[in-house]
C-alpha positions as CSV (number, residue, x, y, z in Angstrom):
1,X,183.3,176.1,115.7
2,X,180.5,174.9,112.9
3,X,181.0,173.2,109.9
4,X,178.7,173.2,107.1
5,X,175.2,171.8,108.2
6,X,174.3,168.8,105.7
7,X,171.3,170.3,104.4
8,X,173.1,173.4,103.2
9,X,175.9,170.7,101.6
10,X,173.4,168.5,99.9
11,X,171.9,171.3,98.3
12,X,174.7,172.3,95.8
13,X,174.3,168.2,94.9
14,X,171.4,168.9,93.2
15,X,173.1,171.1,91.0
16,X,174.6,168.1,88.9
17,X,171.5,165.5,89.7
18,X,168.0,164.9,90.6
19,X,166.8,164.8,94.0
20,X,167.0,161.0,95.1
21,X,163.5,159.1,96.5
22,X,164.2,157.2,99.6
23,X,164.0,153.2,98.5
24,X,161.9,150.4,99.8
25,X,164.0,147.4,98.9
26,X,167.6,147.5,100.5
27,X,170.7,149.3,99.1
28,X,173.6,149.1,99.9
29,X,176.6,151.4,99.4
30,X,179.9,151.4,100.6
31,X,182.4,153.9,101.7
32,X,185.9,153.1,101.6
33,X,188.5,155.6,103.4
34,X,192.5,155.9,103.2
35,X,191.7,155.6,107.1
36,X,189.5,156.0,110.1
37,X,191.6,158.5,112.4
38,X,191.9,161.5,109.6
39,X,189.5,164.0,110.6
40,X,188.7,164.6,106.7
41,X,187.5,161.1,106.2
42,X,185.6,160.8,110.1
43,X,184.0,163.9,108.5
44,X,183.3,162.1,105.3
45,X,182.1,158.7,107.0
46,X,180.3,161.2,109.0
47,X,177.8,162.8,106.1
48,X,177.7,159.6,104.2
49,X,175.8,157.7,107.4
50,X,174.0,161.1,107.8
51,X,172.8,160.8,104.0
52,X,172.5,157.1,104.2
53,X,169.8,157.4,107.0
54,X,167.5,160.1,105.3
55,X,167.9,157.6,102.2
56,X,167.2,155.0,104.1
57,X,170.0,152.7,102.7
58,X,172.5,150.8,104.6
59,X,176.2,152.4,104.5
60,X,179.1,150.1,104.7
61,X,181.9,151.8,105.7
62,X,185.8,150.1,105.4
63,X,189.0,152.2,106.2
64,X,192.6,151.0,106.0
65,X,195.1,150.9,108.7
66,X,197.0,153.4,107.2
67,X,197.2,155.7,104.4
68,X,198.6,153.6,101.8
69,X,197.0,150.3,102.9
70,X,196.3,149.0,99.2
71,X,195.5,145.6,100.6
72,X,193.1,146.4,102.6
73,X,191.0,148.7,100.4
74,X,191.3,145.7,97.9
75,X,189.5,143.3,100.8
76,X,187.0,146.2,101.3
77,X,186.0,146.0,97.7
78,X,185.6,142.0,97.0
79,X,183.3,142.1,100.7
80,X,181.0,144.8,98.7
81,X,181.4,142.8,95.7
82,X,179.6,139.6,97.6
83,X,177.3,141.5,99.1
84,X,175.8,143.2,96.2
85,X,176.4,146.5,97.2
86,X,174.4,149.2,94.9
87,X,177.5,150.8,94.3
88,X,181.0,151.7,96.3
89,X,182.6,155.6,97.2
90,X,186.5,155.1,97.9
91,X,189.6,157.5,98.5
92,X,191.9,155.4,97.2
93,X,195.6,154.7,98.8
94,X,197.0,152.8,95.6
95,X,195.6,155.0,92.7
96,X,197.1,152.8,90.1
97,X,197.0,150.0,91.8
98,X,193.7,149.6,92.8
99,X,192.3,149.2,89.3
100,X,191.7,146.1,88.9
101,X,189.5,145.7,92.1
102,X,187.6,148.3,91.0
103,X,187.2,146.6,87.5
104,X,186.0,143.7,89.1
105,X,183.1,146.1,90.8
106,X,182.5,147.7,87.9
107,X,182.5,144.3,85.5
108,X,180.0,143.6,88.6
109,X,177.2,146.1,88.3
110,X,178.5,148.6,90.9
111,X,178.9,152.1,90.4
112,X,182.2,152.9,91.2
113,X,182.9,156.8,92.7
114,X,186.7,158.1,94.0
115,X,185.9,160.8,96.5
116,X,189.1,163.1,96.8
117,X,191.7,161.3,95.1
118,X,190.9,160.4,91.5
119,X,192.2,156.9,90.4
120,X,194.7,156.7,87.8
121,X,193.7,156.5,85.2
122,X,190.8,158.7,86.5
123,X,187.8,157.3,84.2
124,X,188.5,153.8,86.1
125,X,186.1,155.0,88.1
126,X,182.5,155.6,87.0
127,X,182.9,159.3,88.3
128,X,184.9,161.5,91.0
129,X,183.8,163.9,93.5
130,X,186.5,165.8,94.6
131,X,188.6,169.1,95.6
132,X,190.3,170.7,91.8
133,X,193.7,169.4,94.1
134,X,195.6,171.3,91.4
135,X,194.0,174.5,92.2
136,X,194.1,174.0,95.8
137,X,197.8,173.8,95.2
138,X,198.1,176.7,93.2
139,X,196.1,178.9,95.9
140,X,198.6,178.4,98.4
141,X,201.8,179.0,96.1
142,X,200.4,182.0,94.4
143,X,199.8,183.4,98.1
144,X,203.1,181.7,99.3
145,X,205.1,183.6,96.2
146,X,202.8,186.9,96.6
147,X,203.4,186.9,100.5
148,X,207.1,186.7,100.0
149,X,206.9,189.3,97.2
150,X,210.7,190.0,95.5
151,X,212.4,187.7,98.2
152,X,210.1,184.9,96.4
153,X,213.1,185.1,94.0
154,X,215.5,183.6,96.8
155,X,213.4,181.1,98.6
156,X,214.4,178.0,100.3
157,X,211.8,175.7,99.7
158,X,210.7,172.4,101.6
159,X,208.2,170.1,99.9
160,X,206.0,167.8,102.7
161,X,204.2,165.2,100.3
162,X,202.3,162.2,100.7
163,X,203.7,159.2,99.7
164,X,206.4,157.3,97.4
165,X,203.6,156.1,95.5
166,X,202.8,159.7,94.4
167,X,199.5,159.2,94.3
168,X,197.3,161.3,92.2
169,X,196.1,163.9,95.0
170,X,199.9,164.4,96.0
171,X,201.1,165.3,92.6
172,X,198.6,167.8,92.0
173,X,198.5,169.4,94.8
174,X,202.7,169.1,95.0
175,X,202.6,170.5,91.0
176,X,199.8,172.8,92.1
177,X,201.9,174.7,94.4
178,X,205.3,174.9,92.3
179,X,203.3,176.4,89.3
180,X,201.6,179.1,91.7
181,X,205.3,179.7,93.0
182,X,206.2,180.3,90.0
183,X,208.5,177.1,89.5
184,X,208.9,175.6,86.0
185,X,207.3,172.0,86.2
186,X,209.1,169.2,84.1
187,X,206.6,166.3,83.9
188,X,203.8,167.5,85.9
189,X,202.6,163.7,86.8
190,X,205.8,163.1,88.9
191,X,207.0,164.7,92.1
192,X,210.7,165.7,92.8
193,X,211.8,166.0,89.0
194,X,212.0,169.9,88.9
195,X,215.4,171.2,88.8
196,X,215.1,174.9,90.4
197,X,217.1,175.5,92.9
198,X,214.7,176.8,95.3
199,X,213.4,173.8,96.0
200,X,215.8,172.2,98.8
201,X,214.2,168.8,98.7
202,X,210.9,166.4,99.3
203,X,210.0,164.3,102.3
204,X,206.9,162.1,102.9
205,X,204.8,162.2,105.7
206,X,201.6,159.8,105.6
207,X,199.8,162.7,105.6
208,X,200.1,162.5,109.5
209,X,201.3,164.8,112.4
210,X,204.2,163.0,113.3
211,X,205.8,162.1,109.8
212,X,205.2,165.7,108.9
213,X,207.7,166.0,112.0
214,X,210.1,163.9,110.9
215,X,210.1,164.8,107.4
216,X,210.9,168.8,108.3
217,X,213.7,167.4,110.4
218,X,215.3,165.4,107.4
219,X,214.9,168.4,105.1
220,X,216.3,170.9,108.1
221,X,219.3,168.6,108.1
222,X,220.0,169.0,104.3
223,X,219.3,173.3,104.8
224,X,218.4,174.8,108.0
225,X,217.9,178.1,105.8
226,X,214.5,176.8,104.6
227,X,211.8,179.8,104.6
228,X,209.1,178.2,102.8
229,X,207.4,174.7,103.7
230,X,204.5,173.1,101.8
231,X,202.7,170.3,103.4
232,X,200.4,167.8,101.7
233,X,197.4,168.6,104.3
234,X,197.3,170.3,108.1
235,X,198.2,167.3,110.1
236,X,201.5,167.4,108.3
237,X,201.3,171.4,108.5
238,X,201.2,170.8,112.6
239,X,204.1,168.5,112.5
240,X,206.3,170.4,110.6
241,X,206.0,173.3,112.7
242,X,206.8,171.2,116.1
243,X,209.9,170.4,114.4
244,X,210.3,173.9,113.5
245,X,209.7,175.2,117.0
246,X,211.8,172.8,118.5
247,X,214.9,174.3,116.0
248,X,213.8,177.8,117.3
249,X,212.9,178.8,113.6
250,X,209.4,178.8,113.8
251,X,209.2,182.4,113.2
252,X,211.4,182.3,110.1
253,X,209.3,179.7,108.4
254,X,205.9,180.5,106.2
255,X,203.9,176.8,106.0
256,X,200.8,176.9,103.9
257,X,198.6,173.5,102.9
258,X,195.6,172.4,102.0
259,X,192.5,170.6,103.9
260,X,190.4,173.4,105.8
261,X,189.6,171.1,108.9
262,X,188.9,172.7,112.3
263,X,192.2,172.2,113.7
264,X,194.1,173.8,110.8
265,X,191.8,176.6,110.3
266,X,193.0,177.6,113.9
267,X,196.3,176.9,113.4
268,X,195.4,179.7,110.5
269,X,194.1,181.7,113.0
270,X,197.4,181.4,115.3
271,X,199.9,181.7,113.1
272,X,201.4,178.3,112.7
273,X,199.9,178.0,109.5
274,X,200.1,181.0,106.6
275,X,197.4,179.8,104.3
276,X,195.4,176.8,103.6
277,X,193.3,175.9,100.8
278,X,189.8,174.2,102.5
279,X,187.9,171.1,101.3
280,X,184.6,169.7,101.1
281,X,184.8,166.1,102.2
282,X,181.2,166.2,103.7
283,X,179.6,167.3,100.1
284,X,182.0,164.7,98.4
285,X,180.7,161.8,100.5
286,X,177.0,163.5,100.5
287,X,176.5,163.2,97.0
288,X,178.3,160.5,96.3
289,X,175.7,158.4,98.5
290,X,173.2,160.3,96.6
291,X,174.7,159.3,93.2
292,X,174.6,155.7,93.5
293,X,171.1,155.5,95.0
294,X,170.3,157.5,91.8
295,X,172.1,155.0,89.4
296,X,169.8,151.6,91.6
297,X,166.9,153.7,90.7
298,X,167.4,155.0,87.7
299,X,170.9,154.1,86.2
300,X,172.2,157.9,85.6
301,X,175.5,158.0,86.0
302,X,176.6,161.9,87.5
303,X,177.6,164.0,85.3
304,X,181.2,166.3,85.7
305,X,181.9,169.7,86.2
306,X,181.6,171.6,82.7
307,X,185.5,171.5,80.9
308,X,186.7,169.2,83.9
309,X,187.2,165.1,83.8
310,X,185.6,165.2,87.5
311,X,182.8,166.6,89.7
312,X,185.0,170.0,91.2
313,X,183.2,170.1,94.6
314,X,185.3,173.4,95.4
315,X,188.2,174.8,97.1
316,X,188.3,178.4,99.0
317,X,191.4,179.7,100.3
318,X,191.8,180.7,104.2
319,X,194.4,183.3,105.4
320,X,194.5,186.5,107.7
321,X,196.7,187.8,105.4
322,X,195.1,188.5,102.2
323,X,196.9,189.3,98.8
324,X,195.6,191.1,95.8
325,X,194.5,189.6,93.2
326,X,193.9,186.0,95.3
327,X,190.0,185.8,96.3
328,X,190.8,184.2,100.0
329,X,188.3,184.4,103.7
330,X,189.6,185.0,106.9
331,X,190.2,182.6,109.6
332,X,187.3,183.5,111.6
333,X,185.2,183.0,108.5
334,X,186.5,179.6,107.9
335,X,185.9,178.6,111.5
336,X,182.4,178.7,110.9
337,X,182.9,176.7,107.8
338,X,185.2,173.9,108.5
339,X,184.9,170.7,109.4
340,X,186.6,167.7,112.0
Protein backbone atom coordinates (compact mmCIF):
# COMPACT_ATOMS: atom_id res chain seq x y z
CA UNK A 1 0.00 0.00 0.00
CA UNK A 2 1.37 3.81 -0.88
CA UNK A 3 0.35 6.84 0.36
CA UNK A 4 0.92 10.06 -1.24
CA UNK A 5 4.66 10.71 -1.69
CA UNK A 6 5.48 14.26 -0.06
CA UNK A 7 6.71 15.84 -3.06
CA UNK A 8 3.50 15.24 -4.92
CA UNK A 9 1.62 16.70 -1.45
CA UNK A 10 3.69 19.79 -1.17
CA UNK A 11 2.97 20.64 -4.52
CA UNK A 12 -0.71 21.57 -4.35
CA UNK A 13 0.78 23.96 -1.28
CA UNK A 14 2.03 26.09 -3.53
CA UNK A 15 -1.18 26.72 -4.90
CA UNK A 16 -2.17 29.14 -1.99
CA UNK A 17 1.72 30.36 -1.28
CA UNK A 18 5.17 30.93 -2.37
CA UNK A 19 7.65 28.36 -2.34
CA UNK A 20 9.57 28.72 1.14
CA UNK A 21 13.71 29.30 1.13
CA UNK A 22 15.34 27.10 3.55
CA UNK A 23 16.55 29.51 6.72
CA UNK A 24 19.94 30.10 8.21
CA UNK A 25 19.06 31.27 11.68
CA UNK A 26 16.93 28.70 13.68
CA UNK A 27 13.06 28.27 13.54
CA UNK A 28 11.20 26.68 15.29
CA UNK A 29 7.68 25.33 14.89
CA UNK A 30 5.60 23.21 16.77
CA UNK A 31 3.12 20.55 16.03
CA UNK A 32 0.58 19.81 18.56
CA UNK A 33 -1.65 16.54 18.07
CA UNK A 34 -5.05 15.28 19.78
CA UNK A 35 -2.52 12.23 20.24
CA UNK A 36 0.44 10.21 19.26
CA UNK A 37 -1.15 6.62 18.64
CA UNK A 38 -3.87 7.86 15.78
CA UNK A 39 -2.49 6.86 12.63
CA UNK A 40 -3.84 10.29 11.01
CA UNK A 41 -1.73 12.37 13.29
CA UNK A 42 1.62 9.71 13.24
CA UNK A 43 1.00 10.50 9.49
CA UNK A 44 0.75 14.14 10.20
CA UNK A 45 3.84 14.30 12.70
CA UNK A 46 5.25 12.25 9.99
CA UNK A 47 5.25 14.98 6.87
CA UNK A 48 5.72 17.82 9.29
CA UNK A 49 9.47 16.35 10.40
CA UNK A 50 9.75 15.34 6.61
CA UNK A 51 9.04 19.15 5.65
CA UNK A 52 10.86 20.39 8.69
CA UNK A 53 14.20 18.71 7.48
CA UNK A 54 14.15 20.02 3.79
CA UNK A 55 13.37 23.48 5.57
CA UNK A 56 15.91 22.93 7.67
CA UNK A 57 13.96 24.16 10.89
CA UNK A 58 13.54 22.36 14.04
CA UNK A 59 9.94 20.62 14.61
CA UNK A 60 8.69 20.37 18.08
CA UNK A 61 6.20 17.97 18.22
CA UNK A 62 3.63 17.66 21.59
CA UNK A 63 0.56 15.16 21.62
CA UNK A 64 -1.93 14.59 24.42
CA UNK A 65 -2.59 11.41 26.18
CA UNK A 66 -5.76 11.26 24.87
CA UNK A 67 -8.11 12.77 22.54
CA UNK A 68 -9.63 15.38 24.60
CA UNK A 69 -6.55 16.13 26.73
CA UNK A 70 -7.15 20.07 26.93
CA UNK A 71 -4.53 20.35 29.61
CA UNK A 72 -1.96 19.07 28.02
CA UNK A 73 -2.20 20.80 24.64
CA UNK A 74 -2.41 23.95 26.88
CA UNK A 75 1.29 22.90 28.51
CA UNK A 76 2.35 22.25 24.83
CA UNK A 77 1.61 25.74 23.91
CA UNK A 78 3.17 27.91 26.99
CA UNK A 79 6.59 25.42 26.29
CA UNK A 80 6.46 26.96 22.53
CA UNK A 81 5.60 30.17 23.93
CA UNK A 82 9.16 30.21 26.06
CA UNK A 83 10.89 29.01 23.48
CA UNK A 84 10.13 31.38 20.78
CA UNK A 85 8.78 29.14 18.52
CA UNK A 86 8.20 30.83 14.84
CA UNK A 87 4.85 29.74 15.01
CA UNK A 88 2.61 26.58 16.33
CA UNK A 89 0.22 23.78 14.06
CA UNK A 90 -2.35 22.16 16.51
CA UNK A 91 -5.47 19.81 16.20
CA UNK A 92 -7.14 20.90 18.96
CA UNK A 93 -9.01 18.61 21.71
CA UNK A 94 -10.84 21.62 23.46
CA UNK A 95 -11.92 23.76 20.49
CA UNK A 96 -13.43 26.37 22.70
CA UNK A 97 -11.48 25.96 25.26
CA UNK A 98 -8.30 26.25 24.05
CA UNK A 99 -8.53 29.96 23.13
CA UNK A 100 -7.06 31.64 25.39
CA UNK A 101 -3.69 29.62 25.11
CA UNK A 102 -3.70 30.30 21.75
CA UNK A 103 -4.27 34.04 22.37
CA UNK A 104 -1.48 34.11 24.51
CA UNK A 105 0.71 32.71 21.22
CA UNK A 106 -0.83 34.84 19.11
CA UNK A 107 -0.58 38.19 21.67
CA UNK A 108 3.17 36.54 21.46
CA UNK A 109 4.23 36.76 17.82
CA UNK A 110 3.35 33.19 16.85
CA UNK A 111 1.45 32.19 13.97
CA UNK A 112 -1.13 30.20 15.07
CA UNK A 113 -2.58 27.25 12.45
CA UNK A 114 -5.53 24.43 13.51
CA UNK A 115 -4.77 21.49 11.24
CA UNK A 116 -8.10 19.37 10.99
CA UNK A 117 -10.27 20.65 13.54
CA UNK A 118 -10.88 24.43 13.35
CA UNK A 119 -11.00 26.18 16.71
CA UNK A 120 -14.12 27.80 17.74
CA UNK A 121 -14.41 30.40 17.00
CA UNK A 122 -12.41 29.40 13.95
CA UNK A 123 -10.55 32.92 13.23
CA UNK A 124 -8.81 32.32 16.78
CA UNK A 125 -6.50 30.85 14.89
CA UNK A 126 -4.35 32.81 12.34
CA UNK A 127 -5.56 30.13 9.61
CA UNK A 128 -6.77 26.35 9.20
CA UNK A 129 -5.70 23.68 6.98
CA UNK A 130 -8.13 21.20 6.95
CA UNK A 131 -10.61 18.37 5.41
CA UNK A 132 -14.36 20.61 4.41
CA UNK A 133 -15.48 17.96 7.58
CA UNK A 134 -19.00 19.02 6.48
CA UNK A 135 -18.68 17.74 3.17
CA UNK A 136 -16.86 14.72 4.16
CA UNK A 137 -20.01 14.08 6.19
CA UNK A 138 -22.35 14.75 3.58
CA UNK A 139 -20.37 12.23 1.12
CA UNK A 140 -21.01 9.38 3.19
CA UNK A 141 -24.82 10.18 3.93
CA UNK A 142 -25.74 11.03 0.49
CA UNK A 143 -24.12 7.45 -0.47
CA UNK A 144 -25.54 5.90 2.85
CA UNK A 145 -29.25 7.31 1.73
CA UNK A 146 -28.57 6.49 -2.11
CA UNK A 147 -27.24 2.94 -1.19
CA UNK A 148 -30.32 2.30 0.77
CA UNK A 149 -32.48 3.78 -1.99
CA UNK A 150 -36.61 3.84 -0.81
CA UNK A 151 -35.82 1.72 2.40
CA UNK A 152 -33.69 5.08 3.28
CA UNK A 153 -37.25 6.15 4.30
CA UNK A 154 -37.23 3.43 7.16
CA UNK A 155 -33.81 3.45 8.52
CA UNK A 156 -32.57 2.76 11.88
CA UNK A 157 -29.86 4.95 12.48
CA UNK A 158 -26.84 4.86 14.97
CA UNK A 159 -24.67 8.01 15.28
CA UNK A 160 -20.72 7.05 16.58
CA UNK A 161 -19.36 10.67 17.53
CA UNK A 162 -16.49 11.99 19.13
CA UNK A 163 -16.90 13.56 22.22
CA UNK A 164 -19.33 15.39 24.77
CA UNK A 165 -17.46 18.34 24.13
CA UNK A 166 -18.73 18.26 20.51
CA UNK A 167 -15.96 19.58 19.17
CA UNK A 168 -16.01 21.38 16.00
CA UNK A 169 -14.81 18.42 13.63
CA UNK A 170 -17.57 16.08 15.26
CA UNK A 171 -20.42 18.39 14.55
CA UNK A 172 -19.74 18.82 11.07
CA UNK A 173 -18.99 15.87 10.11
CA UNK A 174 -22.14 14.43 12.54
CA UNK A 175 -24.49 17.44 10.73
CA UNK A 176 -22.60 16.54 7.48
CA UNK A 177 -24.03 13.14 7.38
CA UNK A 178 -27.73 13.82 8.54
CA UNK A 179 -28.14 16.57 5.79
CA UNK A 180 -26.71 14.06 3.09
CA UNK A 181 -29.34 11.50 4.64
CA UNK A 182 -31.65 13.59 4.08
CA UNK A 183 -32.43 14.48 7.97
CA UNK A 184 -33.74 17.92 8.81
CA UNK A 185 -30.98 19.59 11.11
CA UNK A 186 -32.24 21.82 14.05
CA UNK A 187 -29.19 23.83 15.16
CA UNK A 188 -26.50 22.65 13.06
CA UNK A 189 -23.65 23.59 15.78
CA UNK A 190 -24.99 20.87 18.23
CA UNK A 191 -25.11 17.20 18.02
CA UNK A 192 -28.12 14.97 19.24
CA UNK A 193 -30.91 17.86 18.86
CA UNK A 194 -32.65 16.48 15.65
CA UNK A 195 -35.93 14.92 16.37
CA UNK A 196 -36.37 12.36 13.33
CA UNK A 197 -37.14 9.28 14.27
CA UNK A 198 -34.59 7.55 12.32
CA UNK A 199 -32.09 8.40 14.30
CA UNK A 200 -32.04 5.78 17.31
CA UNK A 201 -29.51 7.55 19.29
CA UNK A 202 -25.61 8.93 19.72
CA UNK A 203 -22.64 7.37 21.54
CA UNK A 204 -19.08 8.72 21.90
CA UNK A 205 -16.19 6.87 21.15
CA UNK A 206 -12.78 8.85 21.53
CA UNK A 207 -12.45 8.35 18.25
CA UNK A 208 -10.82 4.93 19.16
CA UNK A 209 -11.39 1.17 18.31
CA UNK A 210 -12.56 0.12 21.40
CA UNK A 211 -15.03 2.95 22.41
CA UNK A 212 -16.39 2.63 18.93
CA UNK A 213 -17.13 -0.97 20.48
CA UNK A 214 -18.71 -0.02 23.26
CA UNK A 215 -20.67 2.72 22.02
CA UNK A 216 -22.44 0.20 19.22
CA UNK A 217 -23.23 -2.02 22.11
CA UNK A 218 -25.01 0.78 24.12
CA UNK A 219 -26.92 1.91 21.08
CA UNK A 220 -27.70 -2.06 20.15
CA UNK A 221 -29.16 -2.29 23.60
CA UNK A 222 -31.60 0.70 23.01
CA UNK A 223 -32.55 -1.04 19.10
CA UNK A 224 -30.92 -4.06 17.88
CA UNK A 225 -32.88 -3.22 14.47
CA UNK A 226 -30.18 -0.59 13.63
CA UNK A 227 -29.21 -0.78 9.78
CA UNK A 228 -27.25 2.23 9.45
CA UNK A 229 -24.15 3.27 11.62
CA UNK A 230 -22.06 6.44 11.16
CA UNK A 231 -18.80 6.65 12.90
CA UNK A 232 -16.70 9.80 13.58
CA UNK A 233 -13.44 8.19 11.76
CA UNK A 234 -12.35 4.29 10.92
CA UNK A 235 -10.88 3.27 14.20
CA UNK A 236 -14.49 3.78 15.54
CA UNK A 237 -15.79 2.25 12.11
CA UNK A 238 -13.54 -1.14 13.18
CA UNK A 239 -15.03 -1.20 16.57
CA UNK A 240 -18.40 -0.90 15.85
CA UNK A 241 -18.37 -3.66 13.51
CA UNK A 242 -16.57 -6.13 16.23
CA UNK A 243 -19.51 -5.42 18.24
CA UNK A 244 -21.65 -5.93 15.41
CA UNK A 245 -20.04 -9.31 14.50
CA UNK A 246 -20.10 -10.40 17.83
CA UNK A 247 -24.34 -9.75 17.82
CA UNK A 248 -24.27 -11.89 14.49
CA UNK A 249 -25.59 -8.64 12.55
CA UNK A 250 -22.72 -7.67 10.84
CA UNK A 251 -24.24 -8.46 7.59
CA UNK A 252 -27.38 -6.33 8.32
CA UNK A 253 -25.51 -3.24 9.19
CA UNK A 254 -24.09 -0.58 6.37
CA UNK A 255 -21.14 1.56 8.45
CA UNK A 256 -19.62 4.39 6.47
CA UNK A 257 -16.99 7.20 8.05
CA UNK A 258 -14.58 9.35 7.33
CA UNK A 259 -10.56 9.38 7.54
CA UNK A 260 -9.09 7.33 4.33
CA UNK A 261 -6.13 5.73 6.41
CA UNK A 262 -4.70 2.46 5.24
CA UNK A 263 -6.49 0.30 7.59
CA UNK A 264 -9.98 1.67 6.71
CA UNK A 265 -9.45 1.81 3.08
CA UNK A 266 -9.18 -2.12 3.44
CA UNK A 267 -11.77 -2.43 5.66
CA UNK A 268 -13.47 -0.64 2.32
CA UNK A 269 -12.06 -3.12 0.35
CA UNK A 270 -13.55 -6.06 2.70
CA UNK A 271 -16.61 -5.05 3.41
CA UNK A 272 -16.65 -4.00 7.00
CA UNK A 273 -16.86 -0.58 5.94
CA UNK A 274 -19.47 0.78 3.07
CA UNK A 275 -17.90 4.16 2.34
CA UNK A 276 -15.45 6.42 3.72
CA UNK A 277 -14.70 9.89 2.95
CA UNK A 278 -10.52 10.15 2.82
CA UNK A 279 -8.31 12.96 4.32
CA UNK A 280 -5.17 14.69 3.79
CA UNK A 281 -3.42 14.94 7.15
CA UNK A 282 0.09 14.74 5.36
CA UNK A 283 -0.75 18.04 3.05
CA UNK A 284 -2.32 19.68 6.21
CA UNK A 285 0.80 19.34 8.33
CA UNK A 286 3.08 19.87 4.97
CA UNK A 287 1.99 23.19 4.41
CA UNK A 288 1.26 24.20 7.50
CA UNK A 289 5.20 23.87 8.37
CA UNK A 290 5.50 25.70 5.13
CA UNK A 291 3.20 28.57 6.14
CA UNK A 292 4.84 29.56 9.27
CA UNK A 293 8.43 29.55 7.83
CA UNK A 294 6.77 31.77 5.21
CA UNK A 295 5.29 34.27 7.90
CA UNK A 296 9.43 34.30 9.97
CA UNK A 297 10.44 35.26 6.53
CA UNK A 298 8.19 37.27 5.23
CA UNK A 299 5.09 37.75 7.49
CA UNK A 300 2.25 36.51 4.84
CA UNK A 301 -0.19 35.03 6.61
CA UNK A 302 -1.89 31.96 4.08
CA UNK A 303 -4.57 32.82 2.45
CA UNK A 304 -8.19 30.51 2.48
CA UNK A 305 -9.83 28.62 -0.02
CA UNK A 306 -11.91 31.04 -2.32
CA UNK A 307 -15.84 31.38 -0.56
CA UNK A 308 -14.53 29.27 2.46
CA UNK A 309 -13.31 30.65 6.21
CA UNK A 310 -10.46 27.89 5.89
CA UNK A 311 -7.75 26.37 3.62
CA UNK A 312 -10.13 23.09 2.16
CA UNK A 313 -7.21 20.64 1.72
CA UNK A 314 -9.85 18.11 0.10
CA UNK A 315 -11.94 15.16 0.71
CA UNK A 316 -12.60 12.20 -2.00
CA UNK A 317 -14.94 9.55 -1.25
CA UNK A 318 -13.88 5.66 -1.31
CA UNK A 319 -16.44 2.87 -2.00
CA UNK A 320 -16.72 -0.39 -4.23
CA UNK A 321 -20.04 0.52 -4.59
CA UNK A 322 -20.54 3.56 -6.47
CA UNK A 323 -23.80 5.68 -6.86
CA UNK A 324 -24.85 8.04 -9.46
CA UNK A 325 -24.62 11.23 -9.22
CA UNK A 326 -21.78 10.87 -6.14
CA UNK A 327 -18.09 11.36 -7.86
CA UNK A 328 -16.42 8.44 -5.49
CA UNK A 329 -12.80 5.85 -6.33
CA UNK A 330 -12.61 2.46 -5.61
CA UNK A 331 -10.84 0.76 -2.85
CA UNK A 332 -8.03 -0.39 -4.81
CA UNK A 333 -7.52 3.18 -5.98
CA UNK A 334 -7.57 4.55 -2.54
CA UNK A 335 -5.03 1.90 -1.43
CA UNK A 336 -2.54 3.56 -3.34
CA UNK A 337 -3.55 6.88 -1.99
CA UNK A 338 -3.99 6.48 1.73
CA UNK A 339 -1.97 6.94 4.41
CA UNK A 340 -1.02 5.21 8.25
Amino acid sequence: MKSLSLTTLTAAATLCMTAVPAMSQEIIVGLITKTDTNPFFVMMRNGAEAIAEDLGVELRSFAGAYDGDNEAQIEAIESLIAAEAAGILITPSDTAGIVPSVERAREAGLLVIALDTPLDPIDAADATFATDNFQAGLLIGQWAAATLGDEAANARIGMLDLSEAQVTVDVLRDQGFMQGFGIDVNDPNVIGDEDDPRIVGHDITGGAEEGGRTAMENLLQRDPSINVVYTINEPAAAGAYEALNSFGLADQVLIVSVDGGCPGVQNVAEGIIGATSMQFPLLMASMGVEAVVEHANNGTVPANTEGLDFFNTGVVLVTDQPVDGIDSITSAEGLERCWG
